[in-house]
N, C-alpha and C positions, 0 to 999 in steps of 0.2 A: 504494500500500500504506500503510493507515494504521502510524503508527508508534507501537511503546509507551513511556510515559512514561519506563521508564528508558533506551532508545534515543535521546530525546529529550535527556534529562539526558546524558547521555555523549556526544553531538554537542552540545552547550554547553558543555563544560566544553574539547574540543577547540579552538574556536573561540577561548572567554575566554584559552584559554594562548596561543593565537598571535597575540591583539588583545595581550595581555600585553607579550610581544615587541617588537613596534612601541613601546608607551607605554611602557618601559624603556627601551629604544633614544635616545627625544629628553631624555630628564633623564640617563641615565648617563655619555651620551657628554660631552656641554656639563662637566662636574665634568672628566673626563679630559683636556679640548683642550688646554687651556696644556702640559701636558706634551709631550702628542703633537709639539704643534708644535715646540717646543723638541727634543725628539730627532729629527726628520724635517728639523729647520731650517726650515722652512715658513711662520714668523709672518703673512711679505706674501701669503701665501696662504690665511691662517686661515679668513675669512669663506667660502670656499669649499667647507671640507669642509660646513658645514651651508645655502650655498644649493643645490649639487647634488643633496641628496637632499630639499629642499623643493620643489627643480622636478620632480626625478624623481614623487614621490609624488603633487605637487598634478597634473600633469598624465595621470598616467597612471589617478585615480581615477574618471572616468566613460567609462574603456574595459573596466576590472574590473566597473561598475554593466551596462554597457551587452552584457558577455560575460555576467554570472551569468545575463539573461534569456534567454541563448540556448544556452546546452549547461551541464553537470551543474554544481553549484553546488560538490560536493565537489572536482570537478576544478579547477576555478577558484580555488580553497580551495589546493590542493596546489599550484598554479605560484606563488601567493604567499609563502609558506611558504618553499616551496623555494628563489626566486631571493631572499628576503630572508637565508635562513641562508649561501645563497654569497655574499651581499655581505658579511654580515657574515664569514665566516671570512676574503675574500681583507682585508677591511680588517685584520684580525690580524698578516696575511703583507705588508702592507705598505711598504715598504723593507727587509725582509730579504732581499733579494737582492742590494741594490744598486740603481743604475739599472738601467732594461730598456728592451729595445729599442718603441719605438710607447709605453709606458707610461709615459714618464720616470722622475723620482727618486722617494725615497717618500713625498714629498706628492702628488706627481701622480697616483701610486697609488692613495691613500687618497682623494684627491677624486672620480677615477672610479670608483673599488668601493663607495661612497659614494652614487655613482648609482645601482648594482646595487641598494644595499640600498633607496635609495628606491621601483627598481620593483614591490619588493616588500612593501613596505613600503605603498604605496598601498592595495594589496589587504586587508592586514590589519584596517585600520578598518573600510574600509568593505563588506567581506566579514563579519563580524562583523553589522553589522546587518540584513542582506541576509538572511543564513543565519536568525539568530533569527525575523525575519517567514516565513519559509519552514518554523519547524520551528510555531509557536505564531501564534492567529488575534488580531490587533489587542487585543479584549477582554482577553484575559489577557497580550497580547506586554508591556506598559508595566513590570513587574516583573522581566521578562527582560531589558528593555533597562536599566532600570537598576541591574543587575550590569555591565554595559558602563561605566557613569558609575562604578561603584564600584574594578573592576579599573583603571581611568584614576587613579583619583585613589589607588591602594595604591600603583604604580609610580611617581607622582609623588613619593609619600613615601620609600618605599625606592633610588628612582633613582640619587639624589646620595649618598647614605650608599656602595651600595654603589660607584660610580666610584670615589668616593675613598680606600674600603679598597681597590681591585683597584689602582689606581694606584699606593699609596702602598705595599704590602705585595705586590703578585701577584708580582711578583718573585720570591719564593721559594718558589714554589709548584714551578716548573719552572727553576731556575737558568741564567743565559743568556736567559730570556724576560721581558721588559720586562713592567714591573706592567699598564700601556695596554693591553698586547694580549688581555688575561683580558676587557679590557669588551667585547670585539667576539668570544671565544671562547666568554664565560660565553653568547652566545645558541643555543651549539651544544646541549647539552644540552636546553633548554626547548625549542627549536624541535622537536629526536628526540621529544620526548614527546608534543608538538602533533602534529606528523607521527603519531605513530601511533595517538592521538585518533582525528584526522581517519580515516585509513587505514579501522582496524578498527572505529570505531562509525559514522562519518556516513553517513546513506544517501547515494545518488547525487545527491539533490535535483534532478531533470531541469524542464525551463524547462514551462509549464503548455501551453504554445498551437505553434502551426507556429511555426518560425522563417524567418526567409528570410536571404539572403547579408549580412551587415554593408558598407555604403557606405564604402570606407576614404576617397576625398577627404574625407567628412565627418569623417573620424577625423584624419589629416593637418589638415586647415585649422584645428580646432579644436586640436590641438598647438602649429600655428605661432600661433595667437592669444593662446593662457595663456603659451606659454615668453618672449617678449620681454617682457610684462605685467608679471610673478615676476618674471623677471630684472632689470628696470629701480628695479622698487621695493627690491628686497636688494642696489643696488650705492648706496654712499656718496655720500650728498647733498655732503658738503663737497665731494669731486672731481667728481662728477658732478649738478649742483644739479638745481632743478627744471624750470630754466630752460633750461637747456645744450641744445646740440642733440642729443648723444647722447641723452638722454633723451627731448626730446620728437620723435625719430624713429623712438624704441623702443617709443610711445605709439602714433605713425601708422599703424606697421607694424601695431602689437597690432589696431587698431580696423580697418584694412583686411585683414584673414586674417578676422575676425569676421564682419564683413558678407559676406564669400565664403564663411564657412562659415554662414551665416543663407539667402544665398540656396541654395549647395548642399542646406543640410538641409531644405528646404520645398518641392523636388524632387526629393529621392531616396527612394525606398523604405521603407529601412531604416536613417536617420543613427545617429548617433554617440548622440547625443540626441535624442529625439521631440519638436521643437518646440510639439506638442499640449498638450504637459502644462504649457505654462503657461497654455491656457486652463482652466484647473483653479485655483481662487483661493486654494485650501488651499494647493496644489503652491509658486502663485506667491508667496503674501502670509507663508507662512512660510520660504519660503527667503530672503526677504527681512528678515525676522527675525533668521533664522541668521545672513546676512549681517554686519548690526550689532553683533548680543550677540558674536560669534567674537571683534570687533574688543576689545569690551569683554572678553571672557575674558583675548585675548592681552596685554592693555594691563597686566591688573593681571599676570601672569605677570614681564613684561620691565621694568617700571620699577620696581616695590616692591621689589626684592633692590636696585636701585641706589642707594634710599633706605638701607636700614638698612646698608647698606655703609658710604656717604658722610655720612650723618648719625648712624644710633646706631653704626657706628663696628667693626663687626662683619665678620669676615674672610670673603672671597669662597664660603669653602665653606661656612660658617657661613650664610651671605645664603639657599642654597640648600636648607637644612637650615627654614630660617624661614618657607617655605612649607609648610611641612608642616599648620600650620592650616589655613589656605585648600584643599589638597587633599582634609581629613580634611571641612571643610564641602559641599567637592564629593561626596564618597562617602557623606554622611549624605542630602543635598539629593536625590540621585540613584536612593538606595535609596526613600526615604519616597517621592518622588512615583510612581516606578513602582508600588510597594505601593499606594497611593491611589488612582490611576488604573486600576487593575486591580479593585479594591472599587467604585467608586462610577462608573467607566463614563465619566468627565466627566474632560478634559485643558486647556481653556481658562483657567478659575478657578489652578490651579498652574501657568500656565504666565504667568500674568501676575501670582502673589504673588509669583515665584522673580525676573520680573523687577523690582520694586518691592524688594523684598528685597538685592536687588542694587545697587539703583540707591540704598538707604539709606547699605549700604556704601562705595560710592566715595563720596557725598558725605564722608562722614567722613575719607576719608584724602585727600578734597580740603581739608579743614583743617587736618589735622596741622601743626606746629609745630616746631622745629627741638627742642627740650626735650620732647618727645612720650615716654612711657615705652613702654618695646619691650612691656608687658601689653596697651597700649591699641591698637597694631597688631594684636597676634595676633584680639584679640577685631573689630576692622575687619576681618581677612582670613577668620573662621569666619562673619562676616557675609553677605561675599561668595561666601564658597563658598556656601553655602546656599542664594543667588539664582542661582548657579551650577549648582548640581547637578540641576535641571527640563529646564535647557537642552538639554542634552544627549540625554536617549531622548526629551525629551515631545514635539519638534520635529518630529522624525524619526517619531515614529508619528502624530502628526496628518499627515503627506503619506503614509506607505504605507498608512494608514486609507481614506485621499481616491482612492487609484490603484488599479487595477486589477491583481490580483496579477501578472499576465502581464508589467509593465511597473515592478514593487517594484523590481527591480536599478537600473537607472538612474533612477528616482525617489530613491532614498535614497544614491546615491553622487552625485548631485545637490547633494542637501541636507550632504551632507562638503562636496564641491565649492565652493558659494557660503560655506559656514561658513569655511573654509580662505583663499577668494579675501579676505572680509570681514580676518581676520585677520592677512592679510599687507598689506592698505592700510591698514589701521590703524597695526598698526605702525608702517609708513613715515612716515604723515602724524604720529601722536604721535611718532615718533622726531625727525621735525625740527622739531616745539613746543619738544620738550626743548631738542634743544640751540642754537634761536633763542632760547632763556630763559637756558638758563647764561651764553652769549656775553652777552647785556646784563647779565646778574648781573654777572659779570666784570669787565667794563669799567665801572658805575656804583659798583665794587668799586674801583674803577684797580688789579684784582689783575693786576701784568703777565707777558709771557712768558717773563720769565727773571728772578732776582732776584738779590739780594748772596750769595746762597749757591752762585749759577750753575746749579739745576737747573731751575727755572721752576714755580712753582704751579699753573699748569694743567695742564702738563703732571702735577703730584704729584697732582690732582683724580682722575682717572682708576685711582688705584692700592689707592683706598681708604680711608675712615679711620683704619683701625687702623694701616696706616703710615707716615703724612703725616710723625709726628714721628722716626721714627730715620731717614726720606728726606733731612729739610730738617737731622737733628743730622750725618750724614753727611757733606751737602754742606761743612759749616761744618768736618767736621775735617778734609777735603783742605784747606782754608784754612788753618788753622792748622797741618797738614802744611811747606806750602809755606813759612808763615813763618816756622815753626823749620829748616829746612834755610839759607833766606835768613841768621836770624842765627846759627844755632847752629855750622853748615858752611859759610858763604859764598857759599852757592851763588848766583851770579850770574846763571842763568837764570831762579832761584825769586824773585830778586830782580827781576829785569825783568818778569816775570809779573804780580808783585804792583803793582810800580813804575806799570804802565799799564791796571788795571785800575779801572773809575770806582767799583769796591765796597770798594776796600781803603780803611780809615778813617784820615784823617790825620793821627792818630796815628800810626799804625805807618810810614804810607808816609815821614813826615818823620825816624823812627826811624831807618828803612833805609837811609835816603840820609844820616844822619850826622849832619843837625842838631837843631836843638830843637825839644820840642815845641811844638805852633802856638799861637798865638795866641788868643784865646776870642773875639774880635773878632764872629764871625758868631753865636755866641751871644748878644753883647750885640744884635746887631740885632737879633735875634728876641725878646729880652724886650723893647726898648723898642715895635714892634712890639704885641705883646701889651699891654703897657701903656698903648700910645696908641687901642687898638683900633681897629688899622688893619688890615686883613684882607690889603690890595693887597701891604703892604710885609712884613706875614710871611711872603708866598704867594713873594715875591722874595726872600727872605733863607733858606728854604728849598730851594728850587731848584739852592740852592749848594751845599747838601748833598748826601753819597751817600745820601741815603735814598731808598729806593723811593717808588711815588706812591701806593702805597697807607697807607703810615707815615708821607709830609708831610700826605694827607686827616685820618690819623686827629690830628693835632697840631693841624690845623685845626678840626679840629671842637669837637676838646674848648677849643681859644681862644676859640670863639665863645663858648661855654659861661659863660665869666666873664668877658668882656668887659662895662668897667663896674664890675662889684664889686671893688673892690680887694685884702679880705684873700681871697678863693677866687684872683686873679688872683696874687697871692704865692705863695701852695701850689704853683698850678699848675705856673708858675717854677721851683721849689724841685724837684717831683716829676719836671720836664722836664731837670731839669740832670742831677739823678743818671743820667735816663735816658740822656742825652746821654755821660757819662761811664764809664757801663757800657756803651758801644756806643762807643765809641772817640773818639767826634766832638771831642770837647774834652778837655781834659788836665786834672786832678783833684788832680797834685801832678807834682812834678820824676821824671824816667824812672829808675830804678835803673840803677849802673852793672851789675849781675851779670846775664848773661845767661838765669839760669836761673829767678832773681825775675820779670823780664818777661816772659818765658814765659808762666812762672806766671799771671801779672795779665791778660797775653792770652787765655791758655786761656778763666778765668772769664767776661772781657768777651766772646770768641766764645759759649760757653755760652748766655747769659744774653739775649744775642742770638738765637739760636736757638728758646731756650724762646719768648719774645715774637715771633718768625717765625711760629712754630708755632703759635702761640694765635690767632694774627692771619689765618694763612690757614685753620686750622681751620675757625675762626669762619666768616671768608668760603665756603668750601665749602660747609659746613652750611645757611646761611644758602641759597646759590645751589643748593643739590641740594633742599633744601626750596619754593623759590618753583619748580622746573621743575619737579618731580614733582607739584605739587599742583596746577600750571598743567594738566599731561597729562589729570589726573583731574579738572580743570574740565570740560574740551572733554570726557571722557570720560562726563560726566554726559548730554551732549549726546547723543551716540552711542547711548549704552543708552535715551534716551528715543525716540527715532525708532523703537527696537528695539519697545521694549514699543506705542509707535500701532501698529507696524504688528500687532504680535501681536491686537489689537483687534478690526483689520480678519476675522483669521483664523475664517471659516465654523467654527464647531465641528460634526460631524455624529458621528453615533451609531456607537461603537466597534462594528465588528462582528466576531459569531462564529465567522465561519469565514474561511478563506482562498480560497472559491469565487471561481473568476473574474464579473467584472461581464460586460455586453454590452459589444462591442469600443466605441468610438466611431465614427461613420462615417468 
């Protein structure tokens, strides 16, 4: 039964609400986790609430391809839908109960309802482009799909804003109900209206040809191939390297289920996937496309919010709030080439400006600079989205163009499939560029693991930059906690704290214990030192100090500097001592007998200390989050170029009019 255009429109707009759903779901949730966790207790188990439903979805999405071409499209439609809204309501319900029996605590909960929502959650994308090929014929589909690219990149924008009002404020919407659980309820509502979309306008959309029984070994073996695969790349390189055997046994496994499911599917009937269709060069040479650009989508997604965190300095929800260009270029990028492609009949030309276009972009935040102004990112990330925004439907209809409509479901949940598979090795492999970059930053830094403040800078790396400095001002006033107790109260345990601790400056420690202060003796070493421009014997006369080794480098460095010139090597002297004296190392004048004068004098010399901690590791971060991130989107330039040869390769063939089935292949 031909369908009428507004029939048409009203099963599109069912579809877009429940693709909506899912693209909400991965940006609202990520804003709400740190909470979740912390109320669930969960921390050691974080990375898990989002790899379960990355395995749920990535695996279950060419059983969805592989079902739409064999019973009603709507119905298929409805089990997505459905098992996505029960995952998300039990993740609401969560630990409100308590432990449960088989379920454990309430992360354990939230990890497995999490999987619920991935299995339905798979369906939503890629039922979405399934359904549009099904309602609208190639020639005009390119317009239709890129409302798909456009509702992707609104929820991207809106995602994080709203997590973080539900989080911060849902609270009191329902008194007693935790603000977290509104991000996993607020999907109840849109999914009832998608439900009833679907329900009362979509037709049945029934499969075009016979079907025959689905091979489940085929469906099995190709489960056990992707889950170890997924699994192995989203478990942490530091504990589990690349090298370990866990890992590469998790590899073994993946590649022998493969080849069991390669020989299964090339003798059964009816596989999982139709091994056929890679003899189709469109089918193959663009999913192989998709493969690459996915890597390249995900890349800029996951490391650019770590940059303006860790270098412009900007709060973790804010980071996420700062993709909002880059999505807004995805939904322009997306719109304009489906309109184009639907006028002019031709998808190759846009599909290789958007990747060129893209490929301008990351070059440019492959240069960035630790002084970079946050204007000059936005306009690099409206860049990329722009190169972005083709990828997405134009991919996808050059292979259901090339397929045979009896065979569009798992042709285009295929094309999810390798886009998704691309994207989560990407990841992996720029996630350990990254932080094989920071570690050498680090260490050619000598920023060490713990410093005179006791909390350790690398560890402060991770939290942010906006608050490196009240972490490291913090640190310093339990210090000077302890040393006012020591003299103020006597306390003798605050005293032996400090007493054997190789950061307390000998100043003070010589305080505490009663006698005078020391000597300047290791000062004079170190200007004769300087003076004689001897590098060996400053490097030894330093050593003797509590300074960290990142604050004897920088003393060195700046020696080298005027070694030779006499009046610069005076200054430096001069500017070295005060420094020395407002950091406790050497004594400045005779100690006050008044306990509360000393104090005082401590406070300031901790302070002041602090501020030059702070500037020092700032520095350092900045420095190391900039040489790793722009290292990522080196290697990333690489990635998107493989992307766009192979696009090259991509047969362009003539958009056609109808949905009519081709002749089968033999």
């Amino acid at each position: 039964m031909e369908l009428s255009p507004r029939d048409r429109t009203l099963a599109l707009i069912g579809i877009l609400l429940a693709m909506f759903l899912g693209a909400l779901d991965q940006t609202i949730v990520s804003t709400a986790l740190p909470k979740i966790v912390e109320d669930l207790q969960g921390l050691n188990r974080y990375a898990w609430v989002a790899t379960t439903y990355l395995l749920a979805s990535t695996v279950l999405v060419p059983v969805y391809g592989k079902l739409s071409d064999m019973y009603s499209k709507k119905a298929i439609e409805l089990v997505a839908v459905s098992l996505f809204l029960l995952g998300s309501f039990l993740c609401g319900l969560a630990g409100e109960f308590g432990t449960l029996p088989l379920l454990g605590d309430g992360m354990s909960q939230l990890i497995i309802f999490r999987a619920v929502q991935g299995l339905g959650g798979a369906g939503l994308f890629s039922m979405a482009f399934i359904v549009i090929a099904d309602l609208f014929p190639p020639r005009v589909r390119g317009k239709y799909q890129g409302l798909v690219g456009a509702v992707f990149g609104i929820s991207s924008v809106i995602g994080p804003w709203i997590g973080g009002l539900l989080t911060d404020y849902g609270s009191n919407i329902i008194p007693g109900i935790e603000g977290w659980r509104w991000v996993f309820y607020v999907n109840v509502p849109f999914g009832a209206l998608a439900l009833w979309f679907i329900i009362t306008k979509m037709p049945p959309l029934l499969p075009k040809g016979e079907t025959r029984a689905l091979n489940i070994p085929s469906v099995l073996l190709l489960m056990a191939a992707v889950v170890p695969f997924v699994l192995v790349l989203q478990l942490d390189k530091t504990t589990y390297p690349w090298g370990g055997t866990l890992t590469i046994s998790m590899f073994v496994l993946s590649a022998v289920m493969l080849a069991l499911y390669i020989w299964v599917s090339l003798r059964a009937k009816n596989p999982i996937l139709d091994l056929s269709l890679f003899k189709n060069r469109v089918f193959t040479t663009a999913n192989l496309s998709s493969f690459f650009l996915g890597a390249g989508f995900l890349g800029l997604i996951i490391f650019l919010p770590l940059f303006v965190v860790n270098v412009i300095g900007v709060s973790a929800t804010k980071a996420g709030v700062s993709l909002i260009p880059l999505s807004l270029g995805v939904v322009s990028g997306a719109i304009v080439s489906g309109q184009l492609v639907s006028r002019v009949g031709r998808y190759k030309w846009l599909m290789l400006l958007g990747g060129f276009i893209l490929l301008i972009g990351i070059f440019f935040l492959s240069r960035m600079t630790a002084d970079i102004s946050y204007g000059r990112i936005v306009l690099y990330m409206v860049i990329c989205g722009l190169g972005i925004g083709p990828s997405l439907p134009l991919y996808t209809l050059a292979i259901q163009n090339a397929i045979d409509p009896r065979k569009v479901g798992q042709a285009t949940s295929a094309s999810q499939f390798f886009r998704q598979i691309g994207s989560t090795v990407g990841a992996a492999l720029l996630g350990t560029v990254l932080a094989s970059t920071l570690n050498a930053s680090f260490d050619s830094a000598n920023l060490p693991g713990s410093g005179s403040f006791g909390g350790g800078e690398s560890r402060l790396a991770s939290t942010g930059g906006a608050d490196i400095g009240n972490s490291i001002q913090s640190q310093f006033d339990e210090q000077y906690a302890l040393i006012e107790k020591a003299l103020k109260e006597n306390d003798q345990s605050a005293k032996d704290t400090l007493l054997a601790s190789d950061f307390t400056p000998p100043a003070i420690k010589q305080m505490l214990s009663g006698g005078a202060a020391p000597e300047n003796d290791l000062f004079t070493q170190i200007s004769t030192a300087v003076e004689n421009s001897d590098e060996a014997a400053l490097k030894e006369a330093l050593a003797q100090t509590p300074m960290p080794a990142f604050a004897q480098e920088q003393v060195i460095s700046g020696a080298q500097a005027v070694f030779g010139d006499e009046a610069a090597t005076s200054q430096f002297l001069a500017d070295l001592k005060t420094q020395f004296e407002s950091f406790g190392l050497i004594s400045n004048s005779a100690p006050s007998s008044n306990i509360d004068e000393q104090l005082a004098a401590i406070k300031t010399q901790l302070d002041e200390q602090a501020k030059a901690v702070t500037e020092t590791v700032t520095t350092t971060i900045k420095e190391a989050f900039t040489k790793g991130v722009t290292t990522v989107y080196k290697y990333l330039i690489g990635i998107v170029i493989i992307g766009i040869i192979m696009t090259f390769f991509i047969p362009e063939l003539e958009l056609r009019k109808t949905n009519a089935p081709m002749p089968m292949e033999a």
